[in-house]
N, C-alpha and C positions, 0 to 999 in steps of 0.2 A: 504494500500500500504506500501508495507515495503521499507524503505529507503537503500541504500548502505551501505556500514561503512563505515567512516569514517576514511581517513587518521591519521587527528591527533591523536586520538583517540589506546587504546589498544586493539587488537582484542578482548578480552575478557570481553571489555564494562567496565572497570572500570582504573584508572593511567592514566599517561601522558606515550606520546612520545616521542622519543626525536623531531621531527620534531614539537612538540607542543611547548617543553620547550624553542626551537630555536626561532619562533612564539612569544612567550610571552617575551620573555629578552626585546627586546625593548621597550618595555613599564615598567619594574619596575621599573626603576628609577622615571619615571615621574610619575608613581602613588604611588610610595611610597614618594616623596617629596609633591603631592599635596596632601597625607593623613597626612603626619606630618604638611602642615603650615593649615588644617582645625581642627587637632587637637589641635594645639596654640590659632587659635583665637577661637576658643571655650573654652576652658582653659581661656584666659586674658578673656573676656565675661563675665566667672562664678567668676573668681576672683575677676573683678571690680565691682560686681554688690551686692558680700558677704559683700566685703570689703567699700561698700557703705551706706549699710545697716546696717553695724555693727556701722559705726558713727554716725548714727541718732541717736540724743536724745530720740526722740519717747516723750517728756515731754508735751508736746502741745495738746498731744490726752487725751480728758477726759475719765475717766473710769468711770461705772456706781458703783455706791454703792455697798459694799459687802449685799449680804441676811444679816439679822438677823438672830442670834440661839437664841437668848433671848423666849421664846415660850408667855411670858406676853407681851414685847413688839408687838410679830403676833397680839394680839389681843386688842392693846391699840387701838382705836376709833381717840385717839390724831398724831397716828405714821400712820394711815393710809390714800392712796395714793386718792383722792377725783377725 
């Protein structure tokens, strides 16, 4: 079933209207205000949370031993893990 066209819509199935663009003005402000304060708090988010992690000491976490390169040490009997 094929559909009618569309008012808003350009006969040629592609642009706006103007009876579209009249349509849509009532709402840019409000979407574009509620896209700038979800872009903030996603923004203060990633900044508090960098800025968070950039203060840990991180001193507290033990680290595991480096390998040996020593190739006698690999094979000392005394260095090895029982």
């Amino acid at each position: 079933m094929i559909l009618p066209p569309s008012k808003y819509h350009a006969s040629k199935g592609h642009g706006f209207t103007p009876a579209l663009h009249r349509a849509r003005r009532r709402f840019l402000v409000r979407n574009s205000v509620t896209g700038l304060l979800l872009l903030g708090f996603v923004g203060a988010v990633y900044s508090y949370s960098f800025l968070a992690v950039k203060q840990d000491d991180l001193g507290d976490i033990p680290l595991p031993p480096l390998p040996s390169t020593n190739k006698e040490a690999e094979h000392d009997p005394k260095l090895e893990k029982t």
